[in-house]
C-alpha positions in Angstrom: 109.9 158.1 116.5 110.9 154.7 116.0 108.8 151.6 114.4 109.1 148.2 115.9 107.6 146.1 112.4 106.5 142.4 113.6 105.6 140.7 110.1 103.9 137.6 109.7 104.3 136.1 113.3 102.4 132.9 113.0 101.5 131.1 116.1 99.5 127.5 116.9 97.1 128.0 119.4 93.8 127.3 121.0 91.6 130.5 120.9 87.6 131.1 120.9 84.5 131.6 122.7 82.7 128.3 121.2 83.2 124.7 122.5 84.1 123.3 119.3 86.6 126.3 118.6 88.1 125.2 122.1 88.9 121.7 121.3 91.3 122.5 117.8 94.4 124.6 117.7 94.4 127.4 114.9 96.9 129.2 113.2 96.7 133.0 114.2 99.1 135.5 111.9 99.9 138.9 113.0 101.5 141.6 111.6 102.3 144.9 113.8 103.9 148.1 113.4 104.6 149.6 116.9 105.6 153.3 117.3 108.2 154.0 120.1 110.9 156.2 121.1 113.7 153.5 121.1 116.8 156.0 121.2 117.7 155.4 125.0 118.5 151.8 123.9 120.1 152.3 120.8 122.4 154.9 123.3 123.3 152.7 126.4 122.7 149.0 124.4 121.2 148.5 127.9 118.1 146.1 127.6 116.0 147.7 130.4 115.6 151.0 127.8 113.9 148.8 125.4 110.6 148.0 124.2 108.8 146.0 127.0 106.9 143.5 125.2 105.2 142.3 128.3 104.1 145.6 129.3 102.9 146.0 125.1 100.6 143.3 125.6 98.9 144.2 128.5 97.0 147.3 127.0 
């Protein structure tokens, strides 16, 4: 198994349930480590056998 590390991704953004929270942008940090099989890309440098970070996010 592979890890994907994503370390200190900071982002601006508007997040919250609460009015106030609504109307201000906040800094949100993430760090992730993100198991995966990522030998099929490493093979054929083809970018369809990598991670899909859209598909990542959805679950």
């Amino acid at each position: 198994m592979d890890i994907v590390f994503i370390k200190e991704l900071c982002i601006e953004t508007v997040i919250g349930i609460y009015d106030w929270e609504r109307k201000i942008k906040q800094f949100v940090c993430i760090d992730l480590e993100l198991g995966t099989d990522i030998s099929n890309a490493s093979n054929s440098d083809v970018i369809d056998d990598t991670v899909d970070y859209k598909a990542v996010s959805r679950h």
